[in-house]
C-alpha positions in Angstrom: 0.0 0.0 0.0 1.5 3.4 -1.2 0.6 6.8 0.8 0.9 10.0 -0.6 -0.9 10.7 -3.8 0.5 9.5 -7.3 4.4 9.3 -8.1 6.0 12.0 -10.1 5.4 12.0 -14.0 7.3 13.0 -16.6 7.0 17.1 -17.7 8.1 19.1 -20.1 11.0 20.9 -19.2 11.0 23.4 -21.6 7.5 25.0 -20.2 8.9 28.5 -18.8 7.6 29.2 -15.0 9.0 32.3 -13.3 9.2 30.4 -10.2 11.2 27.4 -11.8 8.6 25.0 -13.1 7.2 22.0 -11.4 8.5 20.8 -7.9 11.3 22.9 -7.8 12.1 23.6 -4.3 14.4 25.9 -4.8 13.5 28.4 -7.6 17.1 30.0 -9.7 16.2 33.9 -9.9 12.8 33.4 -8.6 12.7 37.2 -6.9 14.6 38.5 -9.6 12.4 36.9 -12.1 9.4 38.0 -9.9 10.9 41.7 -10.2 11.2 41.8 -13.9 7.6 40.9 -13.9 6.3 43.2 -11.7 8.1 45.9 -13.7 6.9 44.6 -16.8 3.1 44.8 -15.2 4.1 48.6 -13.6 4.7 49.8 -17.1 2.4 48.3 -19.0 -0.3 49.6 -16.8 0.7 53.1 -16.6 1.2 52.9 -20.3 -2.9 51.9 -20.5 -3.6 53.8 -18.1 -1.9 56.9 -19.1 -3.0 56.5 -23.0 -6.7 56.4 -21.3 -7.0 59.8 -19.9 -5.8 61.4 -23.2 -8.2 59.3 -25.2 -11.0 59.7 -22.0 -14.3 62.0 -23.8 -17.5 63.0 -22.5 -20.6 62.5 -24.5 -22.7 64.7 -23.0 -21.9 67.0 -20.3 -22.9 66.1 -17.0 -25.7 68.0 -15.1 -24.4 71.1 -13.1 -25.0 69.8 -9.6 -23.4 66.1 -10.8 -20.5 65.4 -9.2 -17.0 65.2 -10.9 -15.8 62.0 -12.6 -12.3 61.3 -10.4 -10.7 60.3 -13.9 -11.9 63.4 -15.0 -9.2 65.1 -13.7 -6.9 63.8 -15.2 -8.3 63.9 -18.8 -7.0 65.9 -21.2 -10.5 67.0 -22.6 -12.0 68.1 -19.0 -13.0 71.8 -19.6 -14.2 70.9 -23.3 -16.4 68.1 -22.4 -17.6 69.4 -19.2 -18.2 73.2 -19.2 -18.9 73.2 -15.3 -16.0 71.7 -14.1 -13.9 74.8 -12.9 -17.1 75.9 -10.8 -17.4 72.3 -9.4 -13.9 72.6 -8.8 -13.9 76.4 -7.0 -17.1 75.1 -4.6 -15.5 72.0 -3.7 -12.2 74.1 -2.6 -14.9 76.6 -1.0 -16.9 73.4 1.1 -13.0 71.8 2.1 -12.2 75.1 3.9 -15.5 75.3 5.8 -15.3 72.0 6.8 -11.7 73.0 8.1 -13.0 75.8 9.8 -16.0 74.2 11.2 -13.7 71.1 13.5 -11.1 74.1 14.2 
């Protein structure tokens, strides 16, 4: 009677895992490999990321008393696509510093 699950089988070796592949116990350059990746992800998401707000458009404009879009911010279209956004802007600076002076 054999315990512990099935034996080992044969795998292909030249399958490429970050970590070293299967049962490797000790991975060769696994944090370094693990860095390069993480990199790789950094960069590719900022790169989507920043390509989005330049490419980021308004349809219509939202209502007046609609809150801002966060991303909106950051687009490179705000005051075209959303005529009310520097007064949204000015009364949010305006509700911030009452708050402030309201707790102080």
């Amino acid at each position: 009677m054999k315990l512990g699950g099935t034996p080992r089988f044969p795998y292909p070796k030249t399958i490429y895992y970050f970590s070293g592949g299967y049962w490797n116990n000790k991975p060769y350059n696994c944090q370094r490999n693990g860095f390069i990746v993480q990199c790789l992800l950094a960069a590719t998401l900022t790169t989507v990321f920043y390509i989005s707000t330049r490419l980021e458009r308004r349809v219509t404009p939202p209502h007046k008393d609609a809150h801002t879009v966060p991303t909106q911010a950051l687009s490179k279209h705000k005051l075209e696509d959303d005529p009310y956004y520097l007064i949204r802007k000015e009364q949010k600076k305006i509700e911030k510093k009452q708050h402030q002076s309201a707790h102080h």
